[in-house]
C-alpha positions as CSV (number, residue, x, y, z in Angstrom):
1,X,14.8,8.1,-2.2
2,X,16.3,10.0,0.5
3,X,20.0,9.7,1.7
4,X,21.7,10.8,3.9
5,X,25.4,12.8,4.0
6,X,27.6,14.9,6.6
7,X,27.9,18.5,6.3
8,X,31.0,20.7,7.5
9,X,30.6,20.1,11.3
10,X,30.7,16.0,10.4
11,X,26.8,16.2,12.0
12,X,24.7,13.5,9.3
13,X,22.1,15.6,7.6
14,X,18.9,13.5,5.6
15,X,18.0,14.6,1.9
16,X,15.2,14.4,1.2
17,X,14.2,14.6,-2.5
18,X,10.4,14.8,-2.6
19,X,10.2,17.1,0.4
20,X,10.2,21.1,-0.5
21,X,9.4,23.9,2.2
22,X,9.4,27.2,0.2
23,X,8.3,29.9,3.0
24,X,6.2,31.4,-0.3
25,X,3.9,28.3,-0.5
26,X,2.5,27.0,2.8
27,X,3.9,29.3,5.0
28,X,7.0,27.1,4.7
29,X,5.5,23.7,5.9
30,X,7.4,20.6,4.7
31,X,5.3,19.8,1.8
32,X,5.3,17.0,-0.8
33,X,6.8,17.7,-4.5
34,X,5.9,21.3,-4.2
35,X,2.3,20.3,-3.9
36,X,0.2,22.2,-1.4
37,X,0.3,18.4,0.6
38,X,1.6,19.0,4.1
39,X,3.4,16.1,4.9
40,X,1.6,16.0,8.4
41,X,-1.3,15.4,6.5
42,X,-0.1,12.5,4.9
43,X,1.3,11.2,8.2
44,X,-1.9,11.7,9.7
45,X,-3.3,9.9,7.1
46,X,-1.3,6.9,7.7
47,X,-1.4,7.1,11.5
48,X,-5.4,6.8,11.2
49,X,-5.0,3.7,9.3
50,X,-5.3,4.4,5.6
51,X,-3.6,2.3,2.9
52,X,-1.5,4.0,0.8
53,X,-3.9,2.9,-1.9
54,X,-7.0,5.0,-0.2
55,X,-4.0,7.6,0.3
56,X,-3.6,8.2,-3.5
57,X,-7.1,8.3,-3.9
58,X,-7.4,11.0,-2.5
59,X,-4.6,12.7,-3.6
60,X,-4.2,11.7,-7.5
61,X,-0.8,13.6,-7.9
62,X,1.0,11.8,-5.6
63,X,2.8,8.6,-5.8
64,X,3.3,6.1,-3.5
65,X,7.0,6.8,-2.7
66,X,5.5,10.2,-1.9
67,X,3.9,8.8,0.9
68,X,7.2,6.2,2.2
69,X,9.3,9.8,2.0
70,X,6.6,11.7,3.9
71,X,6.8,8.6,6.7
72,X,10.9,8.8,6.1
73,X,10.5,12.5,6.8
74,X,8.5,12.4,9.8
75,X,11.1,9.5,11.5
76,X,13.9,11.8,11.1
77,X,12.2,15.1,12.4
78,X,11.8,13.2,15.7
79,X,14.7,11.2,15.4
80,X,17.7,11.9,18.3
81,X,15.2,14.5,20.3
82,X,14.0,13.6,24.0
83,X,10.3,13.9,23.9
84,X,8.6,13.9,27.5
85,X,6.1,11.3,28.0
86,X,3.5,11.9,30.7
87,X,2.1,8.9,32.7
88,X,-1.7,8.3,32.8
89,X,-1.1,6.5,36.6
């Protein structure tokens, strides 16, 4: 589960335990358990409407907290940031 904590400059950081980005495997994407499975890809997943059941079908080595962390991940990464929306009229 991740958790969060405050580093030196009191700013809160997340952990995140089943998230690795080794810039040796991926070219440093955030990936899952070391896995070569980019958490965007499991976010995608998720945002075209598959369960978490079709999710580890098609990735046997993961788990389903996998998946929750991935989602957990992705919140944070665009947590606190000012993203521009355009208008369509």
């Amino acid at each position: 589960m991740s958790a969060s904590c405050h580093d030196a400059q009191n700013v809160e950081v997340m952990v995140f335990a089943r998230i690795t980005a080794d810039p040796a495997r991926m070219g440093g994407v955030p990936c899952i358990r070391g896995l070569r499975v980019p958490v965007a890809t499991i976010v995608g997943m998720v945002a075209d409407g598959m369960s978490v059941a079709d999710i580890l079908g098609a990735y046997p080595d993961l788990e389903a907290e996998d998946v929750a962390e991935a989602l957990r991940f992705a919140a944070d990464a665009v947590r606190e940031r000012e993203i521009p929306l355009l208008s369509t009229g």
